[in-house]
C-alpha positions in Angstrom: -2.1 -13.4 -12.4 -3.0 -14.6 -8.9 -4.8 -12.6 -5.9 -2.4 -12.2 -3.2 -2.8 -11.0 0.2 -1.1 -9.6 3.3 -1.8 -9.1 6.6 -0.7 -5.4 7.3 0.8 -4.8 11.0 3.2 -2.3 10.4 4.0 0.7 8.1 6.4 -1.4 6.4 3.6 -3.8 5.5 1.5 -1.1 3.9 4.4 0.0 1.6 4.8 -3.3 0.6 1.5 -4.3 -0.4 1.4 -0.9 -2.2 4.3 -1.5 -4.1 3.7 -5.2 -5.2 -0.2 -4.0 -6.2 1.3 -0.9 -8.4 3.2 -3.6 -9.7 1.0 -6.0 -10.6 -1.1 -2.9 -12.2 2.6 -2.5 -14.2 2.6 1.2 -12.7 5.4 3.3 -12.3 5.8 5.2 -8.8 5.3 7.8 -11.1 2.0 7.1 -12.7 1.0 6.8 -9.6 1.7 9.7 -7.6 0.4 11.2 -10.9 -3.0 9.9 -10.8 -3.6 10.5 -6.7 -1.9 14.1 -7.7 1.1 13.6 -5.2 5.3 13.6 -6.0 6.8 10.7 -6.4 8.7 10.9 -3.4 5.6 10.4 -1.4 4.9 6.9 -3.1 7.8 6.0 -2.4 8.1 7.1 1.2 5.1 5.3 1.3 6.6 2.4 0.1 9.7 2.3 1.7 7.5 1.9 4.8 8.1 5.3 6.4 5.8 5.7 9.2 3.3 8.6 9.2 1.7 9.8 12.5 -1.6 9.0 11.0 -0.4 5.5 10.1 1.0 5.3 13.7 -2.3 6.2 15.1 -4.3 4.3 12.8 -2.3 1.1 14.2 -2.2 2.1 17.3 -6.1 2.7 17.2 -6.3 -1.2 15.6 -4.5 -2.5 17.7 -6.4 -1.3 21.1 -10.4 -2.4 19.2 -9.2 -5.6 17.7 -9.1 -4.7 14.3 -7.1 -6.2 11.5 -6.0 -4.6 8.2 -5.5 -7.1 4.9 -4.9 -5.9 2.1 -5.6 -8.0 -1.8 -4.6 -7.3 -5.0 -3.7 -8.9 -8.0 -6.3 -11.2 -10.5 -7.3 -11.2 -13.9 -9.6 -7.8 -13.2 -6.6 -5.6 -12.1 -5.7 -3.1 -15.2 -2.4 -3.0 -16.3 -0.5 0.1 -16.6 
């Protein structure tokens, strides 16, 4: 399996890199939300790209000092499901 990254820039870009890293793990949104002790409907909101007012702030606080988010997953470490 190769590492992949993504610049992240938007709420969409976060539930996108969550969703192909829960893949690559070979995790259902269910096992998921299971193990963080959410529903499912919050991974997938998540995923879907929904913004959050955290998330919106979080950006919005990146934005104004210059920061940038990546995100990495995958490799031969990652645990599958």
């Amino acid at each position: 399996m190769s590492k992949q990254t993504a610049a992240l820039h938007a709420p969409a870009d976060f539930g996108l890199a969550i969703q192909q890293a829960r893949l690559d793990r070979g995790m259902s949104q269910q096992q998921l939300a299971t193990q963080l002790a959410v529903p499912q409907s919050t991974i997938s909101e998540i995923e879907a790209g929904k913004s959050t007012i955290y998330l919106r702030r979080l950006l919005s606080l990146a934005r104004a000092t210059g920061i940038e988010f990546t995100a990495t997953w995958g490799g031969d470490d990652a645990p599958r499901g």
